[in-house]
PDB file of N, CA, C and O in Angstrom:
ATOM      1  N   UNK A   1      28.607 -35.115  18.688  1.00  0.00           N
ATOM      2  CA  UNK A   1      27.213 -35.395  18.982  1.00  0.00           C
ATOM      3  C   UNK A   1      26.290 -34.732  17.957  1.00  0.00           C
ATOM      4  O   UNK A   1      25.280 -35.345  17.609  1.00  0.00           O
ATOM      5  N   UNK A   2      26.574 -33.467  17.424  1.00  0.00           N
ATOM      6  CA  UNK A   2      25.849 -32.799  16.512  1.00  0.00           C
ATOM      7  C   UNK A   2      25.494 -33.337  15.073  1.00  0.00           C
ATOM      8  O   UNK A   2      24.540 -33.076  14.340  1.00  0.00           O
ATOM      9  N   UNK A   3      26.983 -34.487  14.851  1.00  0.00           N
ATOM     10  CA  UNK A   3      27.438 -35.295  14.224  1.00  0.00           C
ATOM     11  C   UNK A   3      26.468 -36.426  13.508  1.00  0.00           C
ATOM     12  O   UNK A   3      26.074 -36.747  12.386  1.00  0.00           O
ATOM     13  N   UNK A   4      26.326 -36.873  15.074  1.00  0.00           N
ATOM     14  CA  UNK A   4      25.349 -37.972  14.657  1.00  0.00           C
ATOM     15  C   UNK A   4      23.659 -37.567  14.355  1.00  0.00           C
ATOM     16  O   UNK A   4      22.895 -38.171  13.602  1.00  0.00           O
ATOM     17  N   UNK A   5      23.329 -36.238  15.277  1.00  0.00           N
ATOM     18  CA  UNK A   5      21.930 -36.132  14.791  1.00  0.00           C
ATOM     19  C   UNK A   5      21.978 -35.760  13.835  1.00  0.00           C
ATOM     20  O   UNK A   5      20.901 -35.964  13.273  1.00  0.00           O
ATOM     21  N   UNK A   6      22.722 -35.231  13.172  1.00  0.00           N
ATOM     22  CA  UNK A   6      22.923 -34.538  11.365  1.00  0.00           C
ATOM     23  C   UNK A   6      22.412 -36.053  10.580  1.00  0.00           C
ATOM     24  O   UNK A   6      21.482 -36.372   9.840  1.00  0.00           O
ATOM     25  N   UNK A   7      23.391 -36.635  11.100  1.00  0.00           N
ATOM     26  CA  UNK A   7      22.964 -38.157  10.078  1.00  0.00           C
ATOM     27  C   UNK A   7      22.046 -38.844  10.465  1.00  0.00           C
ATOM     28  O   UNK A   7      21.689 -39.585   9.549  1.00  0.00           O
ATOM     29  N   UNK A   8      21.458 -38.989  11.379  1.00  0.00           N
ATOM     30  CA  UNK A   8      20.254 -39.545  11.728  1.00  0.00           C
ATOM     31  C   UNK A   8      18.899 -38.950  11.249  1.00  0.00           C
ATOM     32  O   UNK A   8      17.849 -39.483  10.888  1.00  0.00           O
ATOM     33  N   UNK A   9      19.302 -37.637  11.375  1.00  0.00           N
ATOM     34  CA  UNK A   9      17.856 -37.000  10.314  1.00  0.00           C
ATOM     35  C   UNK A   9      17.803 -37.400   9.496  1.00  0.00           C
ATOM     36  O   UNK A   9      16.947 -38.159   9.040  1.00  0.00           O
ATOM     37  N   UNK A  10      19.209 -36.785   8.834  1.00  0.00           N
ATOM     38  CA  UNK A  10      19.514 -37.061   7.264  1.00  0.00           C
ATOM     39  C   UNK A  10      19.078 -37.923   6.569  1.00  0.00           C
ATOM     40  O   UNK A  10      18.587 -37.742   5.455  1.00  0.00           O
ATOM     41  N   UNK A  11      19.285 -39.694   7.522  1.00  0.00           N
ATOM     42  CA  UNK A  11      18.844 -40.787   6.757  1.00  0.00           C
ATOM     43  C   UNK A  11      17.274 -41.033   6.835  1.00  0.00           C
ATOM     44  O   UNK A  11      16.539 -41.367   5.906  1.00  0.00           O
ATOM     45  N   UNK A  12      16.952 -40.804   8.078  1.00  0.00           N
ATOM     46  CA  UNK A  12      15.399 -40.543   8.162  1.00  0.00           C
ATOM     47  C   UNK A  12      14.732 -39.596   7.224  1.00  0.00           C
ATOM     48  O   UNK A  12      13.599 -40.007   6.972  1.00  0.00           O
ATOM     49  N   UNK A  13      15.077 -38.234   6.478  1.00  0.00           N
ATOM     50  CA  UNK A  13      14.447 -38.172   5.875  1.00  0.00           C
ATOM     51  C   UNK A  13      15.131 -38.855   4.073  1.00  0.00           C
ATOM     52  O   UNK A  13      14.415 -38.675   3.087  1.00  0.00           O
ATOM     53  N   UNK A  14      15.862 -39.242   3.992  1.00  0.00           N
ATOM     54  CA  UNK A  14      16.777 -39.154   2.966  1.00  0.00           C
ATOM     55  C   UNK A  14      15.584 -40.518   2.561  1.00  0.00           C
ATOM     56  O   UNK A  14      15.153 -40.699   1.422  1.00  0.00           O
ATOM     57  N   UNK A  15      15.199 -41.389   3.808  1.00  0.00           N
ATOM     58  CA  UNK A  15      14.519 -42.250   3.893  1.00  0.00           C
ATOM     59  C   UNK A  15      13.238 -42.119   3.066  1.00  0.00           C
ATOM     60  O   UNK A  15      12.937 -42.801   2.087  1.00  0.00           O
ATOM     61  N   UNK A  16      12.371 -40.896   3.754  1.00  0.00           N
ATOM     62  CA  UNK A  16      10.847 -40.834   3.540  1.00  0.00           C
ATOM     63  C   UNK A  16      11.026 -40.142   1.942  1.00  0.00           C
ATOM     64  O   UNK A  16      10.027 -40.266   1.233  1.00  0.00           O
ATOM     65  N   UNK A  17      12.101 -39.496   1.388  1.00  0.00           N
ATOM     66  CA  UNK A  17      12.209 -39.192  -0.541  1.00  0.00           C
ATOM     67  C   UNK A  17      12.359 -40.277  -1.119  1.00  0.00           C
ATOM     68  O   UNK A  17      12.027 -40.208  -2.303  1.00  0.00           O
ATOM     69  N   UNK A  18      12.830 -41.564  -0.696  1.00  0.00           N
ATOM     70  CA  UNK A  18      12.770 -42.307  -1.034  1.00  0.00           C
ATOM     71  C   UNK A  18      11.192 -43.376  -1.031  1.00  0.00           C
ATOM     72  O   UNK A  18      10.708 -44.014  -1.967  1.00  0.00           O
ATOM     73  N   UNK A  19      10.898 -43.291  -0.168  1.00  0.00           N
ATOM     74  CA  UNK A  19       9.292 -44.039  -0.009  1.00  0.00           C
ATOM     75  C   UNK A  19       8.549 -43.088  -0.682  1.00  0.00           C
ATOM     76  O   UNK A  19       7.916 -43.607  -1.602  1.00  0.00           O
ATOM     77  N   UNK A  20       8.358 -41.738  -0.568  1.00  0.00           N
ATOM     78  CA  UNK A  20       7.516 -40.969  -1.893  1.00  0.00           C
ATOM     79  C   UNK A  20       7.933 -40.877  -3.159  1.00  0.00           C
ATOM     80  O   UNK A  20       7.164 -40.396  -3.991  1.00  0.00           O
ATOM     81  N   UNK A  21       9.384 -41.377  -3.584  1.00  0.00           N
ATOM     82  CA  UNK A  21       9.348 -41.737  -4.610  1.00  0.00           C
ATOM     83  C   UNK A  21       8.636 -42.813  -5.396  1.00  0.00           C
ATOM     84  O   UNK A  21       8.089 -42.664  -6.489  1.00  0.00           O
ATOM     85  N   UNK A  22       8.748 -44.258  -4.462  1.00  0.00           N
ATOM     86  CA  UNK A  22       8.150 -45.163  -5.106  1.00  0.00           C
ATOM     87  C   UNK A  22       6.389 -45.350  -4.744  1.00  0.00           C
ATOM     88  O   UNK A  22       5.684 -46.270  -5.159  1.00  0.00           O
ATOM     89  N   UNK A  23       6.124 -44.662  -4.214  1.00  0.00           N
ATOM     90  CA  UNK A  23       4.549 -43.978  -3.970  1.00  0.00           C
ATOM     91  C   UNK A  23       3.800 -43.215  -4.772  1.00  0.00           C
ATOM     92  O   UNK A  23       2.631 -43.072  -5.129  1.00  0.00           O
ATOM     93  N   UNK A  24       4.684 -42.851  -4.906  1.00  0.00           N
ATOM     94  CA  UNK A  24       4.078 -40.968  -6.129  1.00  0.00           C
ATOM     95  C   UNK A  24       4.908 -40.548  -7.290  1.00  0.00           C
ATOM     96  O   UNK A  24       5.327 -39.402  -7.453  1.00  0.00           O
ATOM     97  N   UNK A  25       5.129 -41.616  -8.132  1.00  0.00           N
ATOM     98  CA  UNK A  25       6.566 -41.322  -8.810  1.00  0.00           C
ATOM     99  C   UNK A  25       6.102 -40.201 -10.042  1.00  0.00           C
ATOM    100  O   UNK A  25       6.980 -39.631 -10.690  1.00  0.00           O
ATOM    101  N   UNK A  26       4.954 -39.996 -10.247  1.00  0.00           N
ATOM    102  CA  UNK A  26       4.369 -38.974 -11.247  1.00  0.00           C
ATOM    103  C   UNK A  26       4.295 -37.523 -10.885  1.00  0.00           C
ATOM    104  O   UNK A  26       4.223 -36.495 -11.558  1.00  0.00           O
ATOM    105  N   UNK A  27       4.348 -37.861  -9.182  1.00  0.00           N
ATOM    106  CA  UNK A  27       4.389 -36.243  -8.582  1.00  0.00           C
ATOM    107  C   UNK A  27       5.468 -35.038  -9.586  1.00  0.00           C
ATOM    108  O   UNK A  27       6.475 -35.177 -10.281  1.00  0.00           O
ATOM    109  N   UNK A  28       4.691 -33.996  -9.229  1.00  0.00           N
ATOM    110  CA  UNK A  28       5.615 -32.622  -9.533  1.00  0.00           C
ATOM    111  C   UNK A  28       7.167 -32.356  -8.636  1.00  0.00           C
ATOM    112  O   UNK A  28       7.963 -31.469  -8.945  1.00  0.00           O
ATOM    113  N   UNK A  29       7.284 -32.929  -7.962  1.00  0.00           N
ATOM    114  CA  UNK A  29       8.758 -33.309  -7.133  1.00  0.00           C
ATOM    115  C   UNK A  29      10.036 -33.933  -8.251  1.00  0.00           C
ATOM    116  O   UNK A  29      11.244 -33.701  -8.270  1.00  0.00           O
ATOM    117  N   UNK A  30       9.083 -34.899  -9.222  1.00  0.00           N
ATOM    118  CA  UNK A  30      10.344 -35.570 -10.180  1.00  0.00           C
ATOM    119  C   UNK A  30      10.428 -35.504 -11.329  1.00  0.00           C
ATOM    120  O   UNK A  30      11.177 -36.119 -12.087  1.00  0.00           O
ATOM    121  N   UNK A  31       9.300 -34.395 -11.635  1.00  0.00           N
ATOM    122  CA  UNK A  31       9.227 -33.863 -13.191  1.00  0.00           C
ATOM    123  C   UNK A  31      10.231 -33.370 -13.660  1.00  0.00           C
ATOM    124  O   UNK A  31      10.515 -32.399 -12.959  1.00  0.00           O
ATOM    125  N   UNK A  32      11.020 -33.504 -14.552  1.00  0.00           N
ATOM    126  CA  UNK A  32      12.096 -32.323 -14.911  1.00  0.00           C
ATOM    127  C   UNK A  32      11.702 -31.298 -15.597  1.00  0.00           C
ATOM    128  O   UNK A  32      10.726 -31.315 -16.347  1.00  0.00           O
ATOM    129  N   UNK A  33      12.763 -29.893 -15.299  1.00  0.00           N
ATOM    130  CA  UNK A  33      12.314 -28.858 -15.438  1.00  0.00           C
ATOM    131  C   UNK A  33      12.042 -28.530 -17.000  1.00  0.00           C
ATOM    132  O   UNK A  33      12.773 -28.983 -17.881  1.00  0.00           O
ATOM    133  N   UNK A  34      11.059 -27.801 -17.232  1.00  0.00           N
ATOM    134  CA  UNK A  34      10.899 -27.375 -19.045  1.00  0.00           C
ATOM    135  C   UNK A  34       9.851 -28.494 -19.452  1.00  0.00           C
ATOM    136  O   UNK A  34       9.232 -28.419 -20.513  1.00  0.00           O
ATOM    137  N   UNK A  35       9.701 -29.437 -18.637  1.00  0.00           N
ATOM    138  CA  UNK A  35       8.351 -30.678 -18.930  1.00  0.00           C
ATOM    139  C   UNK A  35       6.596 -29.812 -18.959  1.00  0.00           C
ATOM    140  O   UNK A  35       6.295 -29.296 -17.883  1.00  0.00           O
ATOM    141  N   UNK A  36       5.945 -29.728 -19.669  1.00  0.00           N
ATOM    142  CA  UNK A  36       4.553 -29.181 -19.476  1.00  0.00           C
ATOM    143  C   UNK A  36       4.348 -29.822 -18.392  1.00  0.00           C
ATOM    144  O   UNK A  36       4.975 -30.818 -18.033  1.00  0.00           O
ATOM    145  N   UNK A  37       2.930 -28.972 -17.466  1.00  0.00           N
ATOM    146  CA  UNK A  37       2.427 -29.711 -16.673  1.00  0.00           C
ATOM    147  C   UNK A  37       1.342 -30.774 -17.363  1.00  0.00           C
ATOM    148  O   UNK A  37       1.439 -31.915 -16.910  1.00  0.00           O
ATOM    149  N   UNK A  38       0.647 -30.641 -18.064  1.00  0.00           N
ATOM    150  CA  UNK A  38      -0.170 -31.729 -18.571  1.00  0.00           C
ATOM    151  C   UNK A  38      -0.033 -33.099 -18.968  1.00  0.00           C
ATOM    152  O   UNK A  38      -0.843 -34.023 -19.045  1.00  0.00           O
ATOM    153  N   UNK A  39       1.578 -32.968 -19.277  1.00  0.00           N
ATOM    154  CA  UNK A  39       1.827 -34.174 -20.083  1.00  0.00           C
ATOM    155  C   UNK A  39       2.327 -35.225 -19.182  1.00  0.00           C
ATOM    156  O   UNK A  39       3.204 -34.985 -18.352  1.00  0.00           O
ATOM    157  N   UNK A  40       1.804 -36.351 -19.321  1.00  0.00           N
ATOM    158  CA  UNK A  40       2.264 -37.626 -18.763  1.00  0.00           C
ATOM    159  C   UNK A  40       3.739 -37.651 -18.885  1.00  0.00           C
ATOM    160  O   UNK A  40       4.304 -36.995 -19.760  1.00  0.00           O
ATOM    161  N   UNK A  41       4.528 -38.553 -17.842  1.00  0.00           N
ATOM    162  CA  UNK A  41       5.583 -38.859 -17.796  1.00  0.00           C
ATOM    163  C   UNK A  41       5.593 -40.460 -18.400  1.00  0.00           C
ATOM    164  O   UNK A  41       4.601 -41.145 -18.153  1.00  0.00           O
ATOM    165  N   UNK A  42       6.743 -41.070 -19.213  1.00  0.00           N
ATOM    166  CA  UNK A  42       6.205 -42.431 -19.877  1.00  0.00           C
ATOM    167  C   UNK A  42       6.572 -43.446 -18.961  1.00  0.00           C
ATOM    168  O   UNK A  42       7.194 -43.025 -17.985  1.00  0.00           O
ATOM    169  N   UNK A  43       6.362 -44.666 -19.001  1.00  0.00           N
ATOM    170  CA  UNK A  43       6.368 -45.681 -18.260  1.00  0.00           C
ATOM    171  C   UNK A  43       7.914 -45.714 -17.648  1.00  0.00           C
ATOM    172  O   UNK A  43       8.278 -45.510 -16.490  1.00  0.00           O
ATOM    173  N   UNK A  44       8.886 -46.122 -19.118  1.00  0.00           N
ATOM    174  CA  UNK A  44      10.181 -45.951 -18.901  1.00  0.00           C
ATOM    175  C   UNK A  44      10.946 -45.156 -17.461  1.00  0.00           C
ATOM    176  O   UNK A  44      11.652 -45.770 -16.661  1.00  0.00           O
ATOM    177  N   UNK A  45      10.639 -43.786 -17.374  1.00  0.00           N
ATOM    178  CA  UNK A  45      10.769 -42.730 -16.787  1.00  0.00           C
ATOM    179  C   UNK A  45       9.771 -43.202 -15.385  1.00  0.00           C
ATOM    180  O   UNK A  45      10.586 -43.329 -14.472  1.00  0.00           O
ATOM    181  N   UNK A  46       8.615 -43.456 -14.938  1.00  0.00           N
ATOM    182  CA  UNK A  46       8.248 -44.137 -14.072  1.00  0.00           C
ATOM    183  C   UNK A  46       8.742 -44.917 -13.032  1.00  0.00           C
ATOM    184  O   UNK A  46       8.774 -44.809 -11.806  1.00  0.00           O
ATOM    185  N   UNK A  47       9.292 -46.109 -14.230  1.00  0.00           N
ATOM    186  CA  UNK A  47      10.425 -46.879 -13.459  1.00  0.00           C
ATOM    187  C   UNK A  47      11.451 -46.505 -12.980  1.00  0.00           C
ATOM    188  O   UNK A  47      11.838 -46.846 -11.862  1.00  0.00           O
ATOM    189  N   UNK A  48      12.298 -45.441 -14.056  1.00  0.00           N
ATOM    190  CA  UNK A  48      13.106 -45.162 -13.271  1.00  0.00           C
ATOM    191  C   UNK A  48      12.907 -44.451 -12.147  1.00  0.00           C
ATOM    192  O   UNK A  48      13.911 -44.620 -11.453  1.00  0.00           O
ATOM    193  N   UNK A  49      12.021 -43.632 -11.512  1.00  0.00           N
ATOM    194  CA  UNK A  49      12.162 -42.666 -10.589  1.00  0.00           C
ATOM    195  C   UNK A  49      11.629 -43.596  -9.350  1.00  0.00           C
ATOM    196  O   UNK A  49      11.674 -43.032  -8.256  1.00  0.00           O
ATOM    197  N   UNK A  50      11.031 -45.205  -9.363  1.00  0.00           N
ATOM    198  CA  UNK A  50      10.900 -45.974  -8.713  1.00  0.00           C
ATOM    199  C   UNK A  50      12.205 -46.955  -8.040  1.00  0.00           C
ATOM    200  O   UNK A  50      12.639 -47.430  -6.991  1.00  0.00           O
ATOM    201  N   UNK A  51      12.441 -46.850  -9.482  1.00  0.00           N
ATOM    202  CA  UNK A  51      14.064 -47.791  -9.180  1.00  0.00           C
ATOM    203  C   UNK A  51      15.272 -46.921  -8.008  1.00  0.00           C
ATOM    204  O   UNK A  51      15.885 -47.400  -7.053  1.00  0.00           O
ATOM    205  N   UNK A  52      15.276 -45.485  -8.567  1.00  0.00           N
ATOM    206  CA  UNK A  52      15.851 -44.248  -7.863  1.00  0.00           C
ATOM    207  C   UNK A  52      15.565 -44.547  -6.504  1.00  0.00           C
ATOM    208  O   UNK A  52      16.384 -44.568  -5.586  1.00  0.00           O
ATOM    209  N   UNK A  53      14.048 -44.832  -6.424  1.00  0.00           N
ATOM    210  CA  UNK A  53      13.594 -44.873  -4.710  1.00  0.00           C
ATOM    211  C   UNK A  53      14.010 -45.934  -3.993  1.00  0.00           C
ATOM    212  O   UNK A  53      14.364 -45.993  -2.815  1.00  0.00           O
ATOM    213  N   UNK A  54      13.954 -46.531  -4.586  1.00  0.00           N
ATOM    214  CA  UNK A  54      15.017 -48.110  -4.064  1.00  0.00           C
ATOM    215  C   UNK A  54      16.349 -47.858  -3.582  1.00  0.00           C
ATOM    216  O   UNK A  54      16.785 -48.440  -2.589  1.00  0.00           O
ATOM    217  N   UNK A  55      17.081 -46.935  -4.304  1.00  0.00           N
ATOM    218  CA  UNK A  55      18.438 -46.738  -3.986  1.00  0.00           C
ATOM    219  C   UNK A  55      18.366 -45.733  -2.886  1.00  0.00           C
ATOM    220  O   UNK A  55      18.936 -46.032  -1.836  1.00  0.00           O
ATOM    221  N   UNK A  56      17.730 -44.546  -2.970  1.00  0.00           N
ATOM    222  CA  UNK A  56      17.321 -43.720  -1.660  1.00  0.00           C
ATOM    223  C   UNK A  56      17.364 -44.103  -0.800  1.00  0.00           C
ATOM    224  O   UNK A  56      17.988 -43.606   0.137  1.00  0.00           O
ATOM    225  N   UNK A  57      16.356 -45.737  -0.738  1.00  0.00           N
ATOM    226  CA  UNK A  57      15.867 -45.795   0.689  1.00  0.00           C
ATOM    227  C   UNK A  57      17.366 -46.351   1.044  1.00  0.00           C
ATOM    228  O   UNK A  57      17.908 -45.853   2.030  1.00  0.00           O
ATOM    229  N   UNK A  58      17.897 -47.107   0.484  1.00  0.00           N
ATOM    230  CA  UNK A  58      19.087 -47.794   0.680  1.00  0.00           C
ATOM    231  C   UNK A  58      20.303 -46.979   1.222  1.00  0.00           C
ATOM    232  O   UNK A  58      20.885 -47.176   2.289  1.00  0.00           O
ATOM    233  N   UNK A  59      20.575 -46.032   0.291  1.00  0.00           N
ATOM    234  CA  UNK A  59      21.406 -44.931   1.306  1.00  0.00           C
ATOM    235  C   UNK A  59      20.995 -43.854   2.328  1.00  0.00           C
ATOM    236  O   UNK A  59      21.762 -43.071   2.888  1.00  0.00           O
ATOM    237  N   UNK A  60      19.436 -43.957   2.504  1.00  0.00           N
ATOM    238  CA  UNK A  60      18.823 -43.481   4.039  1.00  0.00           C
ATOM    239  C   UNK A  60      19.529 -44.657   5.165  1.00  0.00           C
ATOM    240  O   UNK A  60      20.217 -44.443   6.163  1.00  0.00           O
ATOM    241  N   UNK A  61      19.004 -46.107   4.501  1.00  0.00           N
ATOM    242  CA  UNK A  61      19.865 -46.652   5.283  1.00  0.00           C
ATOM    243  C   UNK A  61      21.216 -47.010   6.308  1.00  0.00           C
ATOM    244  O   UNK A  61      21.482 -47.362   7.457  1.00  0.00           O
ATOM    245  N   UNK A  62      21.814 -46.669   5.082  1.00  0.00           N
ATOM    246  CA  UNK A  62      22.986 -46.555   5.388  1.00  0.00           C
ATOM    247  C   UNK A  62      23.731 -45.379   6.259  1.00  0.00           C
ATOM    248  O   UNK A  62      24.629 -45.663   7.051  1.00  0.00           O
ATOM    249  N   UNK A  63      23.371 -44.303   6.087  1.00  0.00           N
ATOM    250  CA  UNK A  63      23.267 -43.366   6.857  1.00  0.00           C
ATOM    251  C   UNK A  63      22.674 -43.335   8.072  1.00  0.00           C
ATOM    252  O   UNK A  63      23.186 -42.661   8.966  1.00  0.00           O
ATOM    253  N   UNK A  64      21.347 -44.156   8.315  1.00  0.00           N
ATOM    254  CA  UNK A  64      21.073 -44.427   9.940  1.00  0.00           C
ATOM    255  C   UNK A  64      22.468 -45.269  10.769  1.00  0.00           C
ATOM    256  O   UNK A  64      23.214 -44.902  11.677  1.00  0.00           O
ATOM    257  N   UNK A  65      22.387 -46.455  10.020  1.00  0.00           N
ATOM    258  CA  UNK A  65      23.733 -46.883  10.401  1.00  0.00           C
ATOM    259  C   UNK A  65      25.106 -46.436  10.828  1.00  0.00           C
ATOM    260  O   UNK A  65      25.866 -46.859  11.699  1.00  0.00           O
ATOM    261  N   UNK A  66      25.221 -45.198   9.728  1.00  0.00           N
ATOM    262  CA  UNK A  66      26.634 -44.815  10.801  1.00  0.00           C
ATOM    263  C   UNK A  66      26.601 -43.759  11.688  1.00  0.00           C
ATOM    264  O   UNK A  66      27.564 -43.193  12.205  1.00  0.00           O
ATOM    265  N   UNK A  67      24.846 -43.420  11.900  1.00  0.00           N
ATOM    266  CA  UNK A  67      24.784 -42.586  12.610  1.00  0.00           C
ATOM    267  C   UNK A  67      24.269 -43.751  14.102  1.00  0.00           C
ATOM    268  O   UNK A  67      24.118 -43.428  15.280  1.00  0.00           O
ATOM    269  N   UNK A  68      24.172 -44.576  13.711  1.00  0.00           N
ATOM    270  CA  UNK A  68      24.018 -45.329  15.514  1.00  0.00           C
ATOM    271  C   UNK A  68      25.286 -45.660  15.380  1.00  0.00           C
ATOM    272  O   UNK A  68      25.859 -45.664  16.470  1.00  0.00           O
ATOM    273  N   UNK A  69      26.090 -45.996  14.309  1.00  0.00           N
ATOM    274  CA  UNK A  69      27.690 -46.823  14.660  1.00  0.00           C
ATOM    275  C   UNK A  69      28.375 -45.339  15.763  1.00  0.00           C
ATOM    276  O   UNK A  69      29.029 -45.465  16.798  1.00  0.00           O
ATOM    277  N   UNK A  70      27.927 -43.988  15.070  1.00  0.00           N
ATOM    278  CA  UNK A  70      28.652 -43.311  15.735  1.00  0.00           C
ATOM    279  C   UNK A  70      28.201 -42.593  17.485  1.00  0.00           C
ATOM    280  O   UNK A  70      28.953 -41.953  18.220  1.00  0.00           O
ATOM    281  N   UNK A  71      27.097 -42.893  17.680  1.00  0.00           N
ATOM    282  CA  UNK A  71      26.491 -43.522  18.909  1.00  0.00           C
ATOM    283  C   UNK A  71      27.398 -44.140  19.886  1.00  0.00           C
ATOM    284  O   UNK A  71      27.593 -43.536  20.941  1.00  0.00           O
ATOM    285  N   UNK A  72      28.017 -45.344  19.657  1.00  0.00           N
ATOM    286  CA  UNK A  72      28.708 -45.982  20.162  1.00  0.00           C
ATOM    287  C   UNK A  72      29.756 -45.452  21.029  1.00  0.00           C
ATOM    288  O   UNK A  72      30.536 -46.219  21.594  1.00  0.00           O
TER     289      UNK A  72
END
């Protein structure tokens, strides 16, 4: 039982890093480290940390899932 709420958070929040990724993809959350703060991140790099959020939300997904499969 502990089981499943582990993964049910998990994907719930595994979920919402994923939706602030593709929300806020310039945030200080996805800067890498040794980057100035001033300097823009380039488009390229944008996308990717958007594209990233896509896959997030996808394995938040997936993780709700086997946390209701394990419900059952």
């Amino acid at each position: 039982m502990l089981f499943t709420i582990f993964l049910l958070l998990f994907g719930v929040l595994v979920i919402g890093l994923g939706i602030f990724a593709i929300k806020k993809p310039t945030s200080w959350f996805f800067r890498p480290i040794g980057l100035q703060r001033d300097s823009e991140p380039s488009a390229g790099f944008i996308d990717y940390i958007k594209f990233a959020g896509v896959i997030t939300i996808v394995l938040g997904v997936i993780f709700l899932i086997f946390g209701i499969l394990s419900l059952l």
